[in-house]
MARKOLVO-351284 format. One record per residue (C-alpha): residue in one letter; x negated, y, z negated. Coordinates in steps of 0.5 Angstrom, whole numbers, padded with zeros to 4 digits, always signed. Layout:
! MARKOLVO-351284
AXYZ;...
! end
This chain:
! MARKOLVO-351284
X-0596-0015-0338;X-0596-0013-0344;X-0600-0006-0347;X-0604-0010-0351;X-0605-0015-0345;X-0607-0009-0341;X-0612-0008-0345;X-0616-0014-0346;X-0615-0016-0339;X-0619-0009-0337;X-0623-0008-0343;X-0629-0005-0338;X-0624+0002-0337;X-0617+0003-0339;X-0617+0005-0346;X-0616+0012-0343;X-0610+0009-0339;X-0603+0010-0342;X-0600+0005-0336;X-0603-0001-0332;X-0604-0002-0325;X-0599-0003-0320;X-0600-0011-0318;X-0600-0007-0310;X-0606-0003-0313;X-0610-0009-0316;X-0609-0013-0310;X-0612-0007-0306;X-0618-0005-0310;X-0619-0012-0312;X-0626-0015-0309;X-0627-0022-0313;X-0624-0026-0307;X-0630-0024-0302;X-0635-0021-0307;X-0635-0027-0311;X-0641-0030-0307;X-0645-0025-0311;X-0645-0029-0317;X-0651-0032-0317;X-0655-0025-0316;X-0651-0022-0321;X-0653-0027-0326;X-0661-0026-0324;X-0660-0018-0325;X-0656-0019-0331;X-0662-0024-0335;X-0668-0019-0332;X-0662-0013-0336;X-0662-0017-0342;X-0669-0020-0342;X-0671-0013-0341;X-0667-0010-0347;X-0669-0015-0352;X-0677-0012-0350;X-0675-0004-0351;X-0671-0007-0358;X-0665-0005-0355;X-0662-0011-0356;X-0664-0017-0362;X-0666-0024-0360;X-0661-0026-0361;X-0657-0023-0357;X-0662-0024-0351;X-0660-0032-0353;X-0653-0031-0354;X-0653-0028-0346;X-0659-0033-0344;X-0654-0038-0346;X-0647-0036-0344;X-0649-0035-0336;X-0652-0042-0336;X-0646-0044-0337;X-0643-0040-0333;X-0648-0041-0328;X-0645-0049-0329;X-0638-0047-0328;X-0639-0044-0322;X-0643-0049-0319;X-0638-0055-0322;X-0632-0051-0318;X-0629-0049-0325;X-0630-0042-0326;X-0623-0038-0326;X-0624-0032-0322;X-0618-0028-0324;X-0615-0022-0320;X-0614-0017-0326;X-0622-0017-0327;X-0623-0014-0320;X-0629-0016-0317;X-0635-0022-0319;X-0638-0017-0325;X-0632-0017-0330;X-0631-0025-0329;X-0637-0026-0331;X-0637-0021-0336;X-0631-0022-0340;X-0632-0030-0339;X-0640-0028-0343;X-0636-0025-0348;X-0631-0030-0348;X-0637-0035-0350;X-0641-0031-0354;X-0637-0025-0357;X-0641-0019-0358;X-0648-0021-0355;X-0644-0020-0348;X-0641-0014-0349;X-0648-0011-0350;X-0650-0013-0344;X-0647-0007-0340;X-0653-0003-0344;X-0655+0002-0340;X-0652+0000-0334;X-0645+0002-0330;X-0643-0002-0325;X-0645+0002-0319;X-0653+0001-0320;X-0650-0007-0321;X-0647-0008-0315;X-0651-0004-0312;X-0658-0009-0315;X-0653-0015-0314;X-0653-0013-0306;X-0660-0012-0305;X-0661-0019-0309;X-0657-0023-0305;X-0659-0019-0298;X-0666-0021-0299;X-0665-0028-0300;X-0660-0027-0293;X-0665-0025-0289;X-0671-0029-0292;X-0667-0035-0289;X-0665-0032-0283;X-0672-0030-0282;X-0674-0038-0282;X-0668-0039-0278;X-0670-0035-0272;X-0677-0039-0273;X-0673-0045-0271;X-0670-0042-0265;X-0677-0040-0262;X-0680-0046-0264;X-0675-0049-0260;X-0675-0045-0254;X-0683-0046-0254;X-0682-0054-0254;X-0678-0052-0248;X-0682-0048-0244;X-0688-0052-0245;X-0683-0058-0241;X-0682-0053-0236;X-0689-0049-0234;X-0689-0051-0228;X-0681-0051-0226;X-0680-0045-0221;X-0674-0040-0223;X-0671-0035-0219;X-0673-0028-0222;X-0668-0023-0221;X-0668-0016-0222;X-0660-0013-0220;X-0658-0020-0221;X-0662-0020-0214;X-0668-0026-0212;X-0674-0021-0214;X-0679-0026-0214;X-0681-0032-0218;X-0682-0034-0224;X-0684-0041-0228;X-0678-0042-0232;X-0683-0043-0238;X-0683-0036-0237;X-0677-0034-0237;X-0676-0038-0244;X-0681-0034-0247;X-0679-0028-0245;X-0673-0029-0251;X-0679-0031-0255;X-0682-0025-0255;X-0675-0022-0257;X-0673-0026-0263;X-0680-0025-0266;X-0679-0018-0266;X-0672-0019-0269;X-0676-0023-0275;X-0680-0017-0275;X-0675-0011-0276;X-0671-0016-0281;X-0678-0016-0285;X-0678-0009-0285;X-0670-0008-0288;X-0673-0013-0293;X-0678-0009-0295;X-0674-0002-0295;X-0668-0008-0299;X-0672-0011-0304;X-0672-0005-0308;X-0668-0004-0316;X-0662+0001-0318;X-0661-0002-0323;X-0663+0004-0329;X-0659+0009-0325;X-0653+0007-0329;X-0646+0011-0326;X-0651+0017-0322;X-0655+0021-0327;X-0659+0015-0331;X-0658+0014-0338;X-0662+0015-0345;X-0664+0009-0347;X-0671+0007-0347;X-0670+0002-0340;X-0676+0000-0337;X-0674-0002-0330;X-0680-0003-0328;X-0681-0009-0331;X-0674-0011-0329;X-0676-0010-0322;X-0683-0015-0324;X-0678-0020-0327;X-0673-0020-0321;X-0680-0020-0315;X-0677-0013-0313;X-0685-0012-0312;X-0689-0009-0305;X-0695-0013-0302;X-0699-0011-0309;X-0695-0013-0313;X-0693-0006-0315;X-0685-0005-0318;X-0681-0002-0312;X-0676+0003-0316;X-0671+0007-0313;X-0673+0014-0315;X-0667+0018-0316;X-0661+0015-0320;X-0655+0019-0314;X-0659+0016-0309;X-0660+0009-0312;X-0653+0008-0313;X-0650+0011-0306;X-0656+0009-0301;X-0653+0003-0297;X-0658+0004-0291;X-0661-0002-0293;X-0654-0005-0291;X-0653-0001-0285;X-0661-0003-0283;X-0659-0009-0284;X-0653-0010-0279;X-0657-0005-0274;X-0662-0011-0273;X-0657-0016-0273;X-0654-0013-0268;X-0661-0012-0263;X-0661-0020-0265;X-0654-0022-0263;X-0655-0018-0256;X-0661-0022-0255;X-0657-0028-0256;X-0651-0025-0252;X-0657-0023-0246;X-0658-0031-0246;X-0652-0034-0247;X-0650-0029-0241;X-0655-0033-0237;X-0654-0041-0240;X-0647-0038-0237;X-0649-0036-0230;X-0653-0042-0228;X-0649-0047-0231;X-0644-0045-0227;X-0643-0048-0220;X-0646-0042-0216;X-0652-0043-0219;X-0653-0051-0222;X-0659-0049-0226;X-0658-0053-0232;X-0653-0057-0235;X-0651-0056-0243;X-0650-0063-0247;X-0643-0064-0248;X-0643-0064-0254;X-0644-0056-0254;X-0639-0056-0249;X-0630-0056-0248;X-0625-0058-0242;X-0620-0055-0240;X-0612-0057-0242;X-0610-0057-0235;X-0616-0058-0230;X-0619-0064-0231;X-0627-0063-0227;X-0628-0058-0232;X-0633-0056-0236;X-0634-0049-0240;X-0640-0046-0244;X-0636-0045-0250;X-0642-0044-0254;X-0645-0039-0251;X-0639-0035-0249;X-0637-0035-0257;X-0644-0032-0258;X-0643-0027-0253;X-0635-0025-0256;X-0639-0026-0263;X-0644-0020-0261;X-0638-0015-0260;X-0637-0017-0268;X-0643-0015-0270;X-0644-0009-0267;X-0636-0007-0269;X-0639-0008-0277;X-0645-0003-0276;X-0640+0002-0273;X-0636+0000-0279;X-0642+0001-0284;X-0644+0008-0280;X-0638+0011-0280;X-0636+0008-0288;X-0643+0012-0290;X-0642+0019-0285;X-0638+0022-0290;X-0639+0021-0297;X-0641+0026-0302;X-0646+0024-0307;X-0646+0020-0312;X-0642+0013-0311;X-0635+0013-0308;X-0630+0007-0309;X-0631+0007-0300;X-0637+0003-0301;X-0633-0004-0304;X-0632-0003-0296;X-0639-0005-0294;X-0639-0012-0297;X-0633-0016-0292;X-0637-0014-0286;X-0645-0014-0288;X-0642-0022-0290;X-0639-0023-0284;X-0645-0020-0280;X-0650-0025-0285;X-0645-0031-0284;X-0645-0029-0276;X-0653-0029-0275;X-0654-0034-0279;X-0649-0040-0275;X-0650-0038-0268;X-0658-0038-0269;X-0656-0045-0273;X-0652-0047-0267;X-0657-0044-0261;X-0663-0047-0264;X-0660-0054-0264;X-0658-0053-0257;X-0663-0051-0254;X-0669-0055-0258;X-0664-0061-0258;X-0662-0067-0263;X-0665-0073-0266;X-0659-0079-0263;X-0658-0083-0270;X-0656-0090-0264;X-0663-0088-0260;X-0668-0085-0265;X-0669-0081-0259;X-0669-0072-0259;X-0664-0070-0254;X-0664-0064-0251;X-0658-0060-0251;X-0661-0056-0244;X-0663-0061-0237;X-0665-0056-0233;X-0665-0057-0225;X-0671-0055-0222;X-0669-0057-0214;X-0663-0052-0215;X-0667-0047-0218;X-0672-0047-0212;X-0668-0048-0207;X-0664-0042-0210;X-0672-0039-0210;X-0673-0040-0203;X-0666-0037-0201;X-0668-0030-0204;X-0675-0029-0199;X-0678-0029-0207;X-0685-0028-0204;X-0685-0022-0200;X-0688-0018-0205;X-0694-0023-0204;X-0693-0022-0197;X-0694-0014-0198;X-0700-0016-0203;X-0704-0020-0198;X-0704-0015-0193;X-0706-0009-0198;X-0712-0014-0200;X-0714-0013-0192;X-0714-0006-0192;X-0707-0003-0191;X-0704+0002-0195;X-0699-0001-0200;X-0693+0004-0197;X-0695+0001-0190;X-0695-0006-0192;X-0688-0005-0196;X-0685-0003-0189;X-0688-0009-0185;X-0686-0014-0190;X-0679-0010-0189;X-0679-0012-0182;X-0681-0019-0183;X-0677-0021-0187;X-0670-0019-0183;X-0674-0023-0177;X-0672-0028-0183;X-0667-0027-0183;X-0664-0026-0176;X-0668-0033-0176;X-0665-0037-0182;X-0672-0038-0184;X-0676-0037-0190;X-0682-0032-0189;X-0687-0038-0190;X-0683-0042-0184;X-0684-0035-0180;X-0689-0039-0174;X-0696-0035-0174;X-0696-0031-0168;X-0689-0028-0170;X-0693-0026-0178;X-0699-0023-0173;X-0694-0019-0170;X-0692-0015-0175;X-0699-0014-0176;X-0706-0017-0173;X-0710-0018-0179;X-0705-0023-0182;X-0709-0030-0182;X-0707-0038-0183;X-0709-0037-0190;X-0702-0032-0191;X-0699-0040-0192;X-0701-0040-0198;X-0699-0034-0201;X-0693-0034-0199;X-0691-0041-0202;X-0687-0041-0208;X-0692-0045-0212;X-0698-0039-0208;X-0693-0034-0211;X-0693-0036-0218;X-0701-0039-0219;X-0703-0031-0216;X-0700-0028-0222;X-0706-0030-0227;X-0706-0024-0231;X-0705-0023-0238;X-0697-0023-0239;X-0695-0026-0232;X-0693-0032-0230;X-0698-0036-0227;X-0697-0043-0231;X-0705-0043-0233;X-0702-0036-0237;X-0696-0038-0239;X-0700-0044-0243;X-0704-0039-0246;X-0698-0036-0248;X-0695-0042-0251;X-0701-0044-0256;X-0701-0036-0258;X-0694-0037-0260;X-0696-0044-0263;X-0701-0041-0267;X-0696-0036-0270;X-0690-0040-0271;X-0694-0045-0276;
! end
């Protein structure tokens, strides 16, 4: 490439430059081949730019049309596969530019106007997050609802709660499920707090300290909804800040990593009880694979990858942390490292909430017209494995403080009735009267009762608990919220 080349080709900065970059050193700075995905945010911000510019007389009308008219037309080329991203304009802000003065001469080379690239990327991320998180959000709204629609089919299924991975006592199945509910509408809420801390403009900051032109960026934070619940323009109030701040990002990745433990918490469990140990449940096929050498077999991919996937997420949040740790103010050419994982982790959350809420709430058959669960659930299995576990002790040890005994005491006495159980190879409710009376003589024919799987769950009927008659009143608060 000639001098001249050179110059054309990196218009933005060389002037000052005597030699080009090295091709090593371009392919290593470059950015165009994964920030590309900007494009759209990086057309907005440059329209509110331009639009604001004509309004402060920075720039003429005609030079606002000239602007308004080249990135239409760039919008097209991208969408139609024809724009040209070239490597020697480095990332997705000088393609568009130097394709804009291309097509509209000088009007394009006015729009950089009181801004640098560093608030630019730093708006454009911003842009494009929020309408990641906005999607994300709606697909975790899919996932709850899927799981309610399941758990309503499944109030009245008794699972073994486990506490050390131990029968503890049991629970509706429906329960369980809403347990998981509780967690991604928590989920939604955390992203709806990185939004609003996201959903606010550099753009004005220029390269770190301002600039002198008459910018009103409010009225660009307006026209680009970077607004708070009043409608107020959110602006980032100090240009250093402005530019270096990738908290947002890092906010972000924190509560996509909370979100995907939550998946791996999950798919932990569809694993264990698909597995022959357990026979809970069995996964639809079509979120399944067989083994290449043993032919009965049928693996959990699914929640498996999403349980690797988890590792994934967590590793660009530590990434983004240590990016951040030891940067000096004001923008520094580390932050281009922020892109690569915070899409990533976008593009993780966003396939795995997909692919769970489908497996979970089930497709519709195009042969049969039908919704076909991507989970059947074993309710023998899970009662059978209730029963094996002495789950109703607990409920045991209630019935007698309820008669007056200390709860320490009763605790104790139920140690020894369930070892007679034990020794019996029997359930504490197949422990014949006299035997229960032993251990203490207030305990009457209405112990049977209680120490039912189905007495142990009806007891619950709390706010909160178990109890199929709360775990109803659970599913309709849950429908209410979710719309």
């Amino acid at each position: 490439m000639s001098h001249n080349q050179f110059e054309q080709k990196s218009q933005a900065w060389s002037a000052l430059f005597s030699e080009p970059m090295s091709d090593l050193v371009k392919r290593y700075t470059a950015s165009v081949f994964f920030d590309k995905r900007l494009w759209q945010a990086d057309i907005a911000g440059s329209l509110a730019h331009a639009e604001m510019l004509q309004a402060q007389a920075i720039i003429s009308s005609a030079d606002l049309a000239g602007i308004q008219q080249g990135l239409a037309q760039i919008s097209g080329e991208i969408e139609a596969g024809a724009f040209e991203w070239e490597l020697d304009l480095e990332d997705v802000h000088l393609n568009i530019e130097a394709r804009l003065t291309q097509l509209v001469g000088d009007a394009g080379k006015r729009l950089h106007t009181g801004r640098s690239r560093n608030d630019q990327v730093a708006t454009d991320v911003r842009l494009w997050l929020r309408a990641e998180i906005d999607l994300i959000v709606e697909l975790l709204l899919a996932l709850q609802k899927s799981l309610v629609d399941t758990a309503e089919q499944h109030i009245d299924v008794i699972l073994p709660g486990f506490t050390h991975l131990q029968v503890a006592q049991p629970v509706s199945f429906g329960h369980h499920l809403l347990a998981y509910v509780e967690m991604f509408a928590r989920d939604a809420e955390r992203l709806g707090d990185v939004r609003r801390r996201t959903n606010r403009l550099p753009l004005g900051a220029a390269a770190l300290a301002g600039t002198s032109y008459p910018l009103d960026r409010e009225r660009v934070a307006r026209t680009l909804g970077m607004v708070d619940e009043q409608g107020r323009a959110c602006v980032c109030q100090n240009s250093l800040d402005a530019v270096s701040d990738r908290d947002f990002a890092i906010e972000f990745s924190a509560a996509a990593s909370i979100c995907m433990v939550h998946i791996s918490r999950f798919s932990e469990e569809l694993i264990l009880w698909m597995s022959q140990n357990f026979g809970f449940i069995r996964i639809a096929d079509r979120f399944t694979t067989g083994s290449s050498i043993m032919p009965q077999k049928k693996n959990p991919d699914v929640p498996e990858l999403a349980r690797g996937k988890t590792g994934r997420v967590v590793g660009h949040l530590m990434g983004l942390l240590t990016l951040m740790k030891g940067q000096p103010l004001a923008y520094n050419k580390d932050n281009q490292e922020d892109k690569e994982p915070l899409f990533d982790t976008v593009d993780t959350l966003k396939d795995t909430l997909r692919i769970f809420s489908e497996m979970v709430g089930g497709q519709i058959n195009p042969a049969t017209g039908r919704k076909e669960g991507g989970i059947s659930v074993n309710r023998e299995a899970m009662e059978q494995a209730a029963l094996r576990g002495y789950a109703t002790a607990t409920d045991l040890a209630d019935y007698l403080v309820k008669k007056g005994l200390p709860f320490r005491d009763a605790h104790e006495t139920v140690a020894h009735a369930v070892k007679a159980a034990i020794a019996h190879g029997v359930d504490l409710s197949e422990l014949p009267l006299a035997v229960l009376q032993g251990f203490n003589a207030s305990i009457e024919k209405d112990v049977y009762p209680c120490l039912s799987l189905r007495g142990s769950l009806d007891a619950r009927n709390i706010l909160g608990g178990t109890a199929p008659a709360q775990v109803r009143a659970q599913i309709a608060r849950h429908r209410m919220r979710l719309g």
